[in-house]
N, CA, C, O and CB atoms as a CASP TS submission, in Angstrom:
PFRMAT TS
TARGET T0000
AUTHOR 0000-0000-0000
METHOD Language model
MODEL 1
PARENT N/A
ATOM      1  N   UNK     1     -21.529  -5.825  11.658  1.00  0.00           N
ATOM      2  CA  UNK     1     -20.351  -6.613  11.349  1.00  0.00           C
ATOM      3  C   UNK     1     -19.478  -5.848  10.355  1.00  0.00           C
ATOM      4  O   UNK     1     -20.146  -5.466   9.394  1.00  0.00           O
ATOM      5  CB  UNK     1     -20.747  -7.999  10.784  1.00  0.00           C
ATOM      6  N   UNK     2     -18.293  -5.535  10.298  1.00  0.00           N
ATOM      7  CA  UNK     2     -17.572  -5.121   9.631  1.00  0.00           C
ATOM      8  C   UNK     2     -17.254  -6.148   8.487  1.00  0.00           C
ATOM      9  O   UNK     2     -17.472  -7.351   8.346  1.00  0.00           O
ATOM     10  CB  UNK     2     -16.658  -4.688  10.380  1.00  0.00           C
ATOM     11  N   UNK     3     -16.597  -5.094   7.662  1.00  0.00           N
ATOM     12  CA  UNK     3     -16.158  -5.897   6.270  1.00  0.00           C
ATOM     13  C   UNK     3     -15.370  -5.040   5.414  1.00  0.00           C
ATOM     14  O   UNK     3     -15.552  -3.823   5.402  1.00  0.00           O
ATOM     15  CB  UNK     3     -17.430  -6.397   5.353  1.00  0.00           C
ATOM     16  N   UNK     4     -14.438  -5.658   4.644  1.00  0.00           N
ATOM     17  CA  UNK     4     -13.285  -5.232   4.471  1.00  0.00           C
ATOM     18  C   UNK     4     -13.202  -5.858   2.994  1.00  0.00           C
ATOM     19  O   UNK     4     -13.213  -7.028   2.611  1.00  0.00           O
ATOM     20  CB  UNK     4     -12.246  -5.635   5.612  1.00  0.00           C
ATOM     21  N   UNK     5     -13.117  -4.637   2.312  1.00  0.00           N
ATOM     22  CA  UNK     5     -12.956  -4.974   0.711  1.00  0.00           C
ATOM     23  C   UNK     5     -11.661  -4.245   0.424  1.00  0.00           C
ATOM     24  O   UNK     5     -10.967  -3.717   1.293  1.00  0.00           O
ATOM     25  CB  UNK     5     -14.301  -4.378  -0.366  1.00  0.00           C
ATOM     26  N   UNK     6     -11.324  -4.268  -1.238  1.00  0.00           N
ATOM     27  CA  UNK     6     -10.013  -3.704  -1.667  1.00  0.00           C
ATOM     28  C   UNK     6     -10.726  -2.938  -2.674  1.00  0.00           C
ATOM     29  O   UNK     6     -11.690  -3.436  -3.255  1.00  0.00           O
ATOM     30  CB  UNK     6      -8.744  -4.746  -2.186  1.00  0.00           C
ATOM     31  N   UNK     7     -10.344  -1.832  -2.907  1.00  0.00           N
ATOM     32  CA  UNK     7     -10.359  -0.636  -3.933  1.00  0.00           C
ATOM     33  C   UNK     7      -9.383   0.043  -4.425  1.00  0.00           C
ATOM     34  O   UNK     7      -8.289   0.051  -3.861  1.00  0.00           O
ATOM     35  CB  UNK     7     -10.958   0.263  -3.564  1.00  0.00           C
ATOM     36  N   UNK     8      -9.572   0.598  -5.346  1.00  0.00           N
ATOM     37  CA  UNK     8      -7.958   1.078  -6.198  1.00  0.00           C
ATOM     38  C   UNK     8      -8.363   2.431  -6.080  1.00  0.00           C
ATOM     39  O   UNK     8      -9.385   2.771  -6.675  1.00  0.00           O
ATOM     40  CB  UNK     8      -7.526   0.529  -8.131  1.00  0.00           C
ATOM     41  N   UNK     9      -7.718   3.272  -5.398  1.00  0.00           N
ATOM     42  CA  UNK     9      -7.169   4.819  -4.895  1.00  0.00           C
ATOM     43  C   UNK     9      -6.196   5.299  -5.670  1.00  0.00           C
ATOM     44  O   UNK     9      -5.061   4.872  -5.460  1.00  0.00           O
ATOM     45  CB  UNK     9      -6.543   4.904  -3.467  1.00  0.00           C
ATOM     46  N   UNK    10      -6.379   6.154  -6.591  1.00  0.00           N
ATOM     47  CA  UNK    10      -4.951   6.638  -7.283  1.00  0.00           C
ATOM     48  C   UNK    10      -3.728   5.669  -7.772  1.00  0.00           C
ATOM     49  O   UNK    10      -2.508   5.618  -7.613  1.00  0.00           O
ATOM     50  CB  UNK    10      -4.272   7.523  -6.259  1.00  0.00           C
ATOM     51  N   UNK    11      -4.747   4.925  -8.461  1.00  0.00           N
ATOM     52  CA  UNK    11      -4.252   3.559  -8.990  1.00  0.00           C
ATOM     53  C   UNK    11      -3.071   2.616  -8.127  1.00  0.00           C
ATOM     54  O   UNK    11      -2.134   2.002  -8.638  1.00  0.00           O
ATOM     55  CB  UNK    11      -3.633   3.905 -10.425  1.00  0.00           C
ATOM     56  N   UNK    12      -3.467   2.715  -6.471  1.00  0.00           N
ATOM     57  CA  UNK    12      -2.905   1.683  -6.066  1.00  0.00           C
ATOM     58  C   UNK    12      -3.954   0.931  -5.350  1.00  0.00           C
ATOM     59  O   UNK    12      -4.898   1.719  -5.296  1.00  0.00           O
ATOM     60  CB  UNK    12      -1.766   1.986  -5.346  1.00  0.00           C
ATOM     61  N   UNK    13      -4.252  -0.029  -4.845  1.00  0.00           N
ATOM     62  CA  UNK    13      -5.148  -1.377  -3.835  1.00  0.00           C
ATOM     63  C   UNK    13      -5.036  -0.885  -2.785  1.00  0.00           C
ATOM     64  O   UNK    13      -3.938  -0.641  -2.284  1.00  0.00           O
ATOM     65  CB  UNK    13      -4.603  -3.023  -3.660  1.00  0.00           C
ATOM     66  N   UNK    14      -6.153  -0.636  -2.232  1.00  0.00           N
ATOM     67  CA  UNK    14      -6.194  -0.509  -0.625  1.00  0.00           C
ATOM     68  C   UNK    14      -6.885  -1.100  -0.204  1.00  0.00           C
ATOM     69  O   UNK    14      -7.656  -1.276  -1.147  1.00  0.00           O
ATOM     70  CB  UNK    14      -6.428   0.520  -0.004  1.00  0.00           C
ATOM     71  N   UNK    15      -7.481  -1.915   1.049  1.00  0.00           N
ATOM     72  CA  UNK    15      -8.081  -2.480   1.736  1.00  0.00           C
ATOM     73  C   UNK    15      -8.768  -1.583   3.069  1.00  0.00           C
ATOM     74  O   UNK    15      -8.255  -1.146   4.099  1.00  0.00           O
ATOM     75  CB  UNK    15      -7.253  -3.476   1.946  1.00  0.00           C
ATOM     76  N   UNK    16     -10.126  -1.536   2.546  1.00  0.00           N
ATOM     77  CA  UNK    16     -10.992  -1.125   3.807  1.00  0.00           C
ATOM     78  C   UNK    16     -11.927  -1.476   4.540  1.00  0.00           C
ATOM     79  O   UNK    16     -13.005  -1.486   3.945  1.00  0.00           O
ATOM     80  CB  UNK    16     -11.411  -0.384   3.727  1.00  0.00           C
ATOM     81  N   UNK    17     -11.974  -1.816   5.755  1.00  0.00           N
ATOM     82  CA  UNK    17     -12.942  -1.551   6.713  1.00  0.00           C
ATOM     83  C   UNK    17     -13.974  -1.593   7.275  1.00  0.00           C
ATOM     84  O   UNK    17     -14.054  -1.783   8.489  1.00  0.00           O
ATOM     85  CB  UNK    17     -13.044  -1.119   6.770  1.00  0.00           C
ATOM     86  N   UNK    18     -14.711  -1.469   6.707  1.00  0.00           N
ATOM     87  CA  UNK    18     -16.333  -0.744   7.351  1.00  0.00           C
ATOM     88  C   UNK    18     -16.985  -1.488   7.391  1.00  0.00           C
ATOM     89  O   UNK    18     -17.022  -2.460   6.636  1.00  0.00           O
ATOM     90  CB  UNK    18     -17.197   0.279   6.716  1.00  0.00           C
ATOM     91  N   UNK    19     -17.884  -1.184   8.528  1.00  0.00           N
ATOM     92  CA  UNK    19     -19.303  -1.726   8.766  1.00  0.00           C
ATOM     93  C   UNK    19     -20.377  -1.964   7.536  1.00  0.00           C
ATOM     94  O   UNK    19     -20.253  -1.242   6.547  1.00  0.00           O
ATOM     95  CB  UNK    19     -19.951  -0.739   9.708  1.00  0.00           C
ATOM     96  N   UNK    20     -21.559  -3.076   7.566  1.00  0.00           N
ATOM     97  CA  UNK    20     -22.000  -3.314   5.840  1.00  0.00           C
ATOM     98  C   UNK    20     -22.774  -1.877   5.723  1.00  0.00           C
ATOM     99  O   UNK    20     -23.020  -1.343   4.642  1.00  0.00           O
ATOM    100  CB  UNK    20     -23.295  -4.973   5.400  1.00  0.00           C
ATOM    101  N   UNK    21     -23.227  -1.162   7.396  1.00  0.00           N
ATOM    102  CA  UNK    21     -24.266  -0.215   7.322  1.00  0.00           C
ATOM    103  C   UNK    21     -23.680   0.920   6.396  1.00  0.00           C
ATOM    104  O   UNK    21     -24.356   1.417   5.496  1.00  0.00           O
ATOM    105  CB  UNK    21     -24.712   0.295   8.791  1.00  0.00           C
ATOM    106  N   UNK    22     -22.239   1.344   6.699  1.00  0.00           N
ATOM    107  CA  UNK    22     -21.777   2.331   6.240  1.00  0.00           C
ATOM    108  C   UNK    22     -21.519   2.060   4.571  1.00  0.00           C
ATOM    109  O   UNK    22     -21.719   2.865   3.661  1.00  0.00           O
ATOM    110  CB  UNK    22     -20.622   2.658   7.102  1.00  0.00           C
ATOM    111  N   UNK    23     -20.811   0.115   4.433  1.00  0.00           N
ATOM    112  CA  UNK    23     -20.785   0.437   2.596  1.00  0.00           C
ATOM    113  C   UNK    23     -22.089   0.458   1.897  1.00  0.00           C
ATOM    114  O   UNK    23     -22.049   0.663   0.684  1.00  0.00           O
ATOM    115  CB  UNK    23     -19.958  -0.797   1.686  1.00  0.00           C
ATOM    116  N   UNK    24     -23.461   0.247   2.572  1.00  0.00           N
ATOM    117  CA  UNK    24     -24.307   0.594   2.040  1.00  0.00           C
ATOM    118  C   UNK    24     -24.822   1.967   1.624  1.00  0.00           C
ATOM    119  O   UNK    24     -25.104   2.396   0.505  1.00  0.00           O
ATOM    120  CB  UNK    24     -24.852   0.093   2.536  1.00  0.00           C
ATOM    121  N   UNK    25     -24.866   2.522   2.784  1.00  0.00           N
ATOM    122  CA  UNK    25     -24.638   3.922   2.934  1.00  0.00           C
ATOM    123  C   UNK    25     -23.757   4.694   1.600  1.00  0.00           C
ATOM    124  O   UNK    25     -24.267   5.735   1.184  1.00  0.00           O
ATOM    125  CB  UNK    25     -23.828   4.045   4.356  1.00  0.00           C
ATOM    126  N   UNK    26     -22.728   4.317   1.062  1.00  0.00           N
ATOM    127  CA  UNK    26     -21.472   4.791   0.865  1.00  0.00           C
ATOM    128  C   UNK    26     -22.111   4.833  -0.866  1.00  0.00           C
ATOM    129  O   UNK    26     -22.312   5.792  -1.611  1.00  0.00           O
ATOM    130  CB  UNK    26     -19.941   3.697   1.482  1.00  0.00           C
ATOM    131  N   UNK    27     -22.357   2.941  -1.121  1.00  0.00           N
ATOM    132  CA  UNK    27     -23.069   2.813  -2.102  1.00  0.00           C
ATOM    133  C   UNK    27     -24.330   3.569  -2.859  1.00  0.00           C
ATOM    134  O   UNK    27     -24.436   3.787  -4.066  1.00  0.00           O
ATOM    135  CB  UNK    27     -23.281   1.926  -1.842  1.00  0.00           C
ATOM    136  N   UNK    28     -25.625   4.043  -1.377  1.00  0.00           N
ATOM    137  CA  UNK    28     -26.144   4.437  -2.059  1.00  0.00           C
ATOM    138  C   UNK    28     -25.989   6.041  -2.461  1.00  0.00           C
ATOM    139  O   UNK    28     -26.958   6.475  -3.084  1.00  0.00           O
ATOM    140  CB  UNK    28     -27.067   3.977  -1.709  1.00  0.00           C
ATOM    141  N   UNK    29     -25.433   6.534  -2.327  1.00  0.00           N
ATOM    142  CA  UNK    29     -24.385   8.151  -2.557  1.00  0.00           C
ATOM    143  C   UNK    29     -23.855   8.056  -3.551  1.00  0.00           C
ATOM    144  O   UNK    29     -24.199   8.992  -4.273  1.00  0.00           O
ATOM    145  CB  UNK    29     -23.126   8.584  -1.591  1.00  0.00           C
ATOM    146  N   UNK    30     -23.152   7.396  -4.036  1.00  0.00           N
ATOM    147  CA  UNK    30     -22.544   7.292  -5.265  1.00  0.00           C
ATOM    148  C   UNK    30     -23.330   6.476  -6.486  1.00  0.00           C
ATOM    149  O   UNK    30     -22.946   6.389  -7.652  1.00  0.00           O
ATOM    150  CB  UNK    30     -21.263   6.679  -4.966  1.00  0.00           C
ATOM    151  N   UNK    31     -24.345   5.992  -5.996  1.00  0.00           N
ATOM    152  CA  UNK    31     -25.081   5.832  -7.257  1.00  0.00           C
ATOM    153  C   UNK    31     -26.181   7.119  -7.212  1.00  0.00           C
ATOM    154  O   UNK    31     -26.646   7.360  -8.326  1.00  0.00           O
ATOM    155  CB  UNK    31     -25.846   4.218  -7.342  1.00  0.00           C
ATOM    156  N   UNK    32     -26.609   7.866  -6.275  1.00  0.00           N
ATOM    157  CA  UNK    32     -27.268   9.132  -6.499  1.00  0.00           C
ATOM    158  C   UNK    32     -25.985   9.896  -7.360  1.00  0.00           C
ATOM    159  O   UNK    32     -26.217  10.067  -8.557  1.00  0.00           O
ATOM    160  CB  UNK    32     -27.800   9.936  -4.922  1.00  0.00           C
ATOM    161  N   UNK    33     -24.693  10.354  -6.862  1.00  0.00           N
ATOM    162  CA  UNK    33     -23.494  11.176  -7.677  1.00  0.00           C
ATOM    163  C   UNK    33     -23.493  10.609  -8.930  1.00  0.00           C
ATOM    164  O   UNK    33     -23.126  11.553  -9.630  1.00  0.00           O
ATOM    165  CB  UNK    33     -21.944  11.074  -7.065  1.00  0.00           C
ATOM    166  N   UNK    34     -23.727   9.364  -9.898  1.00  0.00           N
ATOM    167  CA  UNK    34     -23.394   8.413 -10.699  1.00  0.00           C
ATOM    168  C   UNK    34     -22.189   8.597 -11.107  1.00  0.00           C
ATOM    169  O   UNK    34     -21.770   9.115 -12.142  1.00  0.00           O
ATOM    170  CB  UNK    34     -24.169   8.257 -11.637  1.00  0.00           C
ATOM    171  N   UNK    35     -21.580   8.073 -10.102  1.00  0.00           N
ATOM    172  CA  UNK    35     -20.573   7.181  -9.417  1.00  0.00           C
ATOM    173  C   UNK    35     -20.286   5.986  -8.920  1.00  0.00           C
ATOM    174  O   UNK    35     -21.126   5.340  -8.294  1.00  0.00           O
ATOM    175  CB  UNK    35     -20.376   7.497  -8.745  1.00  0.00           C
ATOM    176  N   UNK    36     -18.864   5.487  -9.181  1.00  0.00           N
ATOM    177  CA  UNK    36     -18.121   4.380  -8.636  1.00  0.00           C
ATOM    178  C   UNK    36     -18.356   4.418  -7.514  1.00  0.00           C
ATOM    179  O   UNK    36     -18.700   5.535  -7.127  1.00  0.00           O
ATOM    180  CB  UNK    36     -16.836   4.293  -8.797  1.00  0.00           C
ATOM    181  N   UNK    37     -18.308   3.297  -6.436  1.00  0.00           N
ATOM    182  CA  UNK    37     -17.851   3.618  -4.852  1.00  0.00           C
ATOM    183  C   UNK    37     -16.282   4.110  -4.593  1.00  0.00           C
ATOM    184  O   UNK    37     -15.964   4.667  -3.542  1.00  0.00           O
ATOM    185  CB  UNK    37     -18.034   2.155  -3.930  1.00  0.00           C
ATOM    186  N   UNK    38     -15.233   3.815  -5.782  1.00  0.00           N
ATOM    187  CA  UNK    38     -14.468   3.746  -5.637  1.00  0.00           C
ATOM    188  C   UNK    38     -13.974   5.408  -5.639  1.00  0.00           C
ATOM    189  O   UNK    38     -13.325   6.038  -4.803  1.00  0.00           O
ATOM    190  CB  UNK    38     -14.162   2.765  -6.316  1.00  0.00           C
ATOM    191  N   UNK    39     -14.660   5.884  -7.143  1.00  0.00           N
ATOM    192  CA  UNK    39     -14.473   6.995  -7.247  1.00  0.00           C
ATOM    193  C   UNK    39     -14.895   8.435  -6.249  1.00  0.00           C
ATOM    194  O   UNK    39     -14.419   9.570  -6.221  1.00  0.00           O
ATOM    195  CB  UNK    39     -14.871   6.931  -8.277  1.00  0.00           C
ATOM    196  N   UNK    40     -16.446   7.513  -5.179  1.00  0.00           N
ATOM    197  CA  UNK    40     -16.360   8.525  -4.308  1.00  0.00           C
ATOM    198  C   UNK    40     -15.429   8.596  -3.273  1.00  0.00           C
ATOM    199  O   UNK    40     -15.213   9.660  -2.693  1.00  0.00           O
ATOM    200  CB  UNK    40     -17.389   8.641  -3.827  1.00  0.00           C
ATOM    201  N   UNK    41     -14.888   7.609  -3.004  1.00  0.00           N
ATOM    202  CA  UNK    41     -13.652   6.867  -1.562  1.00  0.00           C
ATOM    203  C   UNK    41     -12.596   7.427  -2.342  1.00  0.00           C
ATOM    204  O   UNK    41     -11.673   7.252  -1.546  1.00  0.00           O
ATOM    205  CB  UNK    41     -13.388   4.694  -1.181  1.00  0.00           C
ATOM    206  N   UNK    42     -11.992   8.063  -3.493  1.00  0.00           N
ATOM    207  CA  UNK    42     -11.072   8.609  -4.230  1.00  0.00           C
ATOM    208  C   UNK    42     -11.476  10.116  -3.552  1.00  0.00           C
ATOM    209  O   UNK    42     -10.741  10.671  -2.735  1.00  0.00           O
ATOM    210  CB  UNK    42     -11.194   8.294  -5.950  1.00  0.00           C
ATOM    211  N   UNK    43     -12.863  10.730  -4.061  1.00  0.00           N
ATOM    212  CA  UNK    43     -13.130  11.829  -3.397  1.00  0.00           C
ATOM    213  C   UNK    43     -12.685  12.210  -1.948  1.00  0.00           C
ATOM    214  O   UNK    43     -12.106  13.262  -1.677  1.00  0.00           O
ATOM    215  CB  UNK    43     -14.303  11.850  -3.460  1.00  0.00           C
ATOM    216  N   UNK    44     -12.898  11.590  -1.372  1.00  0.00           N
ATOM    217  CA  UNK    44     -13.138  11.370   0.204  1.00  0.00           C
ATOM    218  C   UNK    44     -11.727  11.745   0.752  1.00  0.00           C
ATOM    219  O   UNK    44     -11.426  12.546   1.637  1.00  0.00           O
ATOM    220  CB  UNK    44     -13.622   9.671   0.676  1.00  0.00           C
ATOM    221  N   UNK    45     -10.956  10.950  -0.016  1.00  0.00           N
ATOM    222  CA  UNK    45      -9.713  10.725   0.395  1.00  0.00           C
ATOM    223  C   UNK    45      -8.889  11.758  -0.019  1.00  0.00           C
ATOM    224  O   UNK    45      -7.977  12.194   0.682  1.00  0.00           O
ATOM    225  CB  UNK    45      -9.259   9.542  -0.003  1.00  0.00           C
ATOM    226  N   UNK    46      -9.269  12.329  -1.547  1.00  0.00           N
ATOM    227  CA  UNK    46      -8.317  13.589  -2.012  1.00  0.00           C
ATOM    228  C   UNK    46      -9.007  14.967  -1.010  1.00  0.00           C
ATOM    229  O   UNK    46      -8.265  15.904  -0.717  1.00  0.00           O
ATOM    230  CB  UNK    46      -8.513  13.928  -4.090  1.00  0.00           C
ATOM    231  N   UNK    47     -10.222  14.952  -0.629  1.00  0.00           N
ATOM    232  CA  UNK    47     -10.544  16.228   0.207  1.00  0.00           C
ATOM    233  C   UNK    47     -10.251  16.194   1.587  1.00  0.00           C
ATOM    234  O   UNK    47     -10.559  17.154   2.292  1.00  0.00           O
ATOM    235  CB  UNK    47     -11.928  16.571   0.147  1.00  0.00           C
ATOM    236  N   UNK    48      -9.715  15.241   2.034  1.00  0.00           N
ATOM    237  CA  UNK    48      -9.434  15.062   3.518  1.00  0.00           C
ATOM    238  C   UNK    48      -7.880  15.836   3.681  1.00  0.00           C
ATOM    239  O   UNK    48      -7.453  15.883   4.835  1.00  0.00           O
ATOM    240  CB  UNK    48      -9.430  13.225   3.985  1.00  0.00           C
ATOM    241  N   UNK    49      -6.922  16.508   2.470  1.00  0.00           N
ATOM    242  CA  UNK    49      -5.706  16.834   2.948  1.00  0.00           C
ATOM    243  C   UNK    49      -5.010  16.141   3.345  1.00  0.00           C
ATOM    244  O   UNK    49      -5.631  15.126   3.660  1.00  0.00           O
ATOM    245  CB  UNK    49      -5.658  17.482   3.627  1.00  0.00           C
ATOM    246  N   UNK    50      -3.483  16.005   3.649  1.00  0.00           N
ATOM    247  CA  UNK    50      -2.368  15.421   3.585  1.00  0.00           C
ATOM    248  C   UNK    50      -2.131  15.201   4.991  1.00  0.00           C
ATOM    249  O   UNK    50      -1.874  14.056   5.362  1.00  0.00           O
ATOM    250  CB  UNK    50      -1.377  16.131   2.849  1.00  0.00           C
ATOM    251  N   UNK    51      -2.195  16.376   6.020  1.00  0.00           N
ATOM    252  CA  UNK    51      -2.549  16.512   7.416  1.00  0.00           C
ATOM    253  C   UNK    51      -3.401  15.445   7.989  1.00  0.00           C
ATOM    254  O   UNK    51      -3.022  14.764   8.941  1.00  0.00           O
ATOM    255  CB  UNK    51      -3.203  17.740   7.611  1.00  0.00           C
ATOM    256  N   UNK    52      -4.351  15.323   7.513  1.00  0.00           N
ATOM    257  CA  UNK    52      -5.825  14.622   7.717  1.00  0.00           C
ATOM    258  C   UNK    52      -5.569  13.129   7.761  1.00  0.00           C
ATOM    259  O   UNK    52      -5.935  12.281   8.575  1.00  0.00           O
ATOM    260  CB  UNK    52      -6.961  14.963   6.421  1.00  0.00           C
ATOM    261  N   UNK    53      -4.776  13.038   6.564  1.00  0.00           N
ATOM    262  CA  UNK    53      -4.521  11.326   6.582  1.00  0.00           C
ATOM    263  C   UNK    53      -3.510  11.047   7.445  1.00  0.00           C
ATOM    264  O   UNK    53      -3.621  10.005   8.091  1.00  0.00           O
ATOM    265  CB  UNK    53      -4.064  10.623   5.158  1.00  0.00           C
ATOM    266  N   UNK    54      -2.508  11.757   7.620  1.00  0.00           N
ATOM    267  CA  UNK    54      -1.604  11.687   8.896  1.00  0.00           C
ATOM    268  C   UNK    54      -1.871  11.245  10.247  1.00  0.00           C
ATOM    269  O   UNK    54      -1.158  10.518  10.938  1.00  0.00           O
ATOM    270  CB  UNK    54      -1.220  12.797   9.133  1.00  0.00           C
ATOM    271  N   UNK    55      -3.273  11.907  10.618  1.00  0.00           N
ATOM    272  CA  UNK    55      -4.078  11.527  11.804  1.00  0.00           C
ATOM    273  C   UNK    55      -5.076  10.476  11.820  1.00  0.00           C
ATOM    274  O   UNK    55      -5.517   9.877  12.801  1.00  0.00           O
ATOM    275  CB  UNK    55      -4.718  12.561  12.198  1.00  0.00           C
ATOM    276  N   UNK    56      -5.302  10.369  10.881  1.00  0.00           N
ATOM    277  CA  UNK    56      -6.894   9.556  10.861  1.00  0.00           C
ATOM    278  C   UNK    56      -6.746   8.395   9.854  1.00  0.00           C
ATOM    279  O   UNK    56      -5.843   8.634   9.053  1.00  0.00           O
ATOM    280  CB  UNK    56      -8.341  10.658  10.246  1.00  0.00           C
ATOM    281  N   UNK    57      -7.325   7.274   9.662  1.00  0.00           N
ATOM    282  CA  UNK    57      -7.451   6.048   8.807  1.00  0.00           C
ATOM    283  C   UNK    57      -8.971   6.696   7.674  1.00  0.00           C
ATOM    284  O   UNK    57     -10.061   7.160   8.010  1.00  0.00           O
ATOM    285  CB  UNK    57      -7.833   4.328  10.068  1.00  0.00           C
ATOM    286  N   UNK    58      -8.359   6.438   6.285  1.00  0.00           N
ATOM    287  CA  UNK    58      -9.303   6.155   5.578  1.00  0.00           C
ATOM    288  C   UNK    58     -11.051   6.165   6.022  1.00  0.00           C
ATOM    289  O   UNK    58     -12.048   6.888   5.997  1.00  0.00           O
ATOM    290  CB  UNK    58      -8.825   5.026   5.231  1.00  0.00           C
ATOM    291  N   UNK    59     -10.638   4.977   6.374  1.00  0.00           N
ATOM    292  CA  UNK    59     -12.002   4.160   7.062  1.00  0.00           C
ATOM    293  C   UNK    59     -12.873   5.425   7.521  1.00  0.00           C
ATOM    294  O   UNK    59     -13.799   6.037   6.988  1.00  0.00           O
ATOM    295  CB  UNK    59     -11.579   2.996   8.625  1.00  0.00           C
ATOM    296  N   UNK    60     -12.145   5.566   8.810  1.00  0.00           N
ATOM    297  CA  UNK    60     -12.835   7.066   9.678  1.00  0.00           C
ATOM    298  C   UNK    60     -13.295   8.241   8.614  1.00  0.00           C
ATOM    299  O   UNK    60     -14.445   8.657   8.479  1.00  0.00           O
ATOM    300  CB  UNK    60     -11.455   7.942  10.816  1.00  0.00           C
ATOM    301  N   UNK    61     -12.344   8.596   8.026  1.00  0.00           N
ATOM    302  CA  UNK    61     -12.998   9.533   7.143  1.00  0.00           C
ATOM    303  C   UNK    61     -14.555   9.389   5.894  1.00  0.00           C
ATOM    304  O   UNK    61     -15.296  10.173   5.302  1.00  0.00           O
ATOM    305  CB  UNK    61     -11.773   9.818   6.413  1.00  0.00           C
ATOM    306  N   UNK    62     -14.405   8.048   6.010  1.00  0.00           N
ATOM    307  CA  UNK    62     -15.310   7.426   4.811  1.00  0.00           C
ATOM    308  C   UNK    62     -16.755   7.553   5.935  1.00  0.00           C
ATOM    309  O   UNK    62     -17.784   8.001   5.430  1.00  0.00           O
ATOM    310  CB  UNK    62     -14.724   5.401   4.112  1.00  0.00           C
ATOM    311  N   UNK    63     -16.780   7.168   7.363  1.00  0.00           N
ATOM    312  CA  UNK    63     -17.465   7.091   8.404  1.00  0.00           C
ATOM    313  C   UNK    63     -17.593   8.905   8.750  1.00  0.00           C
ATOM    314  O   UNK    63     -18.654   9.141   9.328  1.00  0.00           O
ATOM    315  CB  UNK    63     -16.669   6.005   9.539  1.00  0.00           C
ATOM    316  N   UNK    64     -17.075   9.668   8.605  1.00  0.00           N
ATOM    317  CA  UNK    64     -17.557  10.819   9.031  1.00  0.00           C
ATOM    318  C   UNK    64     -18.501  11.665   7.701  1.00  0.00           C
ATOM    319  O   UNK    64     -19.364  12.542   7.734  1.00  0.00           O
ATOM    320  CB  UNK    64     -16.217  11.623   9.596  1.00  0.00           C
ATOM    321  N   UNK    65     -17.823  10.882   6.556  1.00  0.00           N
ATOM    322  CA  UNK    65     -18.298  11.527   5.059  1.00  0.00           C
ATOM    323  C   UNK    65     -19.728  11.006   5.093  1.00  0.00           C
ATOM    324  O   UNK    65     -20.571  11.688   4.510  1.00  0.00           O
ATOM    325  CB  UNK    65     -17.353  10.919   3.508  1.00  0.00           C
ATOM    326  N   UNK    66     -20.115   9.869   5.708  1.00  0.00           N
ATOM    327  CA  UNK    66     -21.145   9.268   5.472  1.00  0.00           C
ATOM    328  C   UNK    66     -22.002  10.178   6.670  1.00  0.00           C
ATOM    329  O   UNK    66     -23.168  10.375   6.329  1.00  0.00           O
ATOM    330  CB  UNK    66     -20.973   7.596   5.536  1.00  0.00           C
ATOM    331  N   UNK    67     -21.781  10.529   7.471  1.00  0.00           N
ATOM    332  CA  UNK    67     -22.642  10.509   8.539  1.00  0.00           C
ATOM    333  C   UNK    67     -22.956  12.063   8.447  1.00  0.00           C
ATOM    334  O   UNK    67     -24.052  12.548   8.724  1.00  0.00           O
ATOM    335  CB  UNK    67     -21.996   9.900   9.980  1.00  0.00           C
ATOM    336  N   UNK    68     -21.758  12.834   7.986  1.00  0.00           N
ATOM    337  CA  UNK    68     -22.115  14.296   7.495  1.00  0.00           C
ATOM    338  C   UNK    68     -23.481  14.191   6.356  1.00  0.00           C
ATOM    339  O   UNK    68     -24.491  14.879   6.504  1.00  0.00           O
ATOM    340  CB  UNK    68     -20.578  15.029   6.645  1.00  0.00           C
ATOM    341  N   UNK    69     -23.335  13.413   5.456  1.00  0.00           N
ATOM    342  CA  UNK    69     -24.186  13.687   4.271  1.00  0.00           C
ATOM    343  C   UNK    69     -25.389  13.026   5.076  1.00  0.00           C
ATOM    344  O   UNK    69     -26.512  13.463   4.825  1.00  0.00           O
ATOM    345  CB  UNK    69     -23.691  12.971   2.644  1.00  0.00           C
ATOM    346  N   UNK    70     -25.274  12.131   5.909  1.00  0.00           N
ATOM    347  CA  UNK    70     -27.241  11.815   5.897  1.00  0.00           C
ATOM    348  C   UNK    70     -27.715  12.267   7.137  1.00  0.00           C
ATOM    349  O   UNK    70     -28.714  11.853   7.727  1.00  0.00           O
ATOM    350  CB  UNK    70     -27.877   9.965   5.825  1.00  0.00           C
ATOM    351  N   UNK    71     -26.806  13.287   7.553  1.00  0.00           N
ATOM    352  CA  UNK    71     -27.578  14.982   8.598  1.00  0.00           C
ATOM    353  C   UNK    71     -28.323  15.418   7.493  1.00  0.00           C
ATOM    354  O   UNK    71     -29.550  15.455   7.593  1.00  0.00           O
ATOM    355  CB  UNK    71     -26.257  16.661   9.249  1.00  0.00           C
ATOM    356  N   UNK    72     -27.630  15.836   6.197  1.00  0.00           N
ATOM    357  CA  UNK    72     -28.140  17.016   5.448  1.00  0.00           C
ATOM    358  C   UNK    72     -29.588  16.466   4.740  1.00  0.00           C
ATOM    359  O   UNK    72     -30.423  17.200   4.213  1.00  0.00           O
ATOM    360  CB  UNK    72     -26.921  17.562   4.247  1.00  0.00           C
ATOM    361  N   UNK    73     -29.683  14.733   4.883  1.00  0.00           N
ATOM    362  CA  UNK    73     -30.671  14.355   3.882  1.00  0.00           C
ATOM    363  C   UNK    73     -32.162  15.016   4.565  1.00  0.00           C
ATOM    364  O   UNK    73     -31.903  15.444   5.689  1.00  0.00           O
ATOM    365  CB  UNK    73     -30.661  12.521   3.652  1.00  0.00           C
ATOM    366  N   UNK    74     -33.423  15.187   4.257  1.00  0.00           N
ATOM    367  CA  UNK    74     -34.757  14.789   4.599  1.00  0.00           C
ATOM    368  C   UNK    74     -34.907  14.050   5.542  1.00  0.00           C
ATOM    369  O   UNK    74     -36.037  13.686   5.867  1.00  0.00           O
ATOM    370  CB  UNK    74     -35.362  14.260   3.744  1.00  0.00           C
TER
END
C-alpha cells in the first residue's frame, strides 16, 4: 500500500509517495547513516542532478536509491 507523507527538501514541503516497504527501507538507512529520513531524501535528491529530476519523480529516485543499497547489503 502506498503512503504519502510531507518532508521539507531545501527548506520547502514536499509530499511523497511510497510504498510502507520502501519508507521502511528508507528509514532503516538513515538511522544506520545517523540520519534524518529527511536528510537522506535531501541526499537523494541533491545527487540525482538537475537533468535527473527533469525526467523522473522524486519518489522513483528514492525507489532506485533504496533498491541500489540493499544489492550491496549481505
Amino acid at each position: 500500500m502506498s503512503n504519502k507523507r510531507s518532508v521539507t527538501i531545501a527548506r520547502h514541503r514536499t509530499s511523497i509517495s511510497l510504498e510502507d516497504e520502501f519508507w521502511m527501507a528508507l528509514a532503516e538507512f538513515a538511522a544506520q547513516d545517523g540520519k534524518s529520513i529527511a536528510a537522506l531524501i535531501t541526499e537523494i535528491d541533491q545527487g540525482r542532478g538537475a537533468e535527473a529530476r527533469e525526467r523522473a519523480s522524486l519518489s522513483s529516485a528514492i525507489r532506485l536509491y533504496v533498491l541500489k543499497r540493499a544489492r550491496k547489503m549481505p
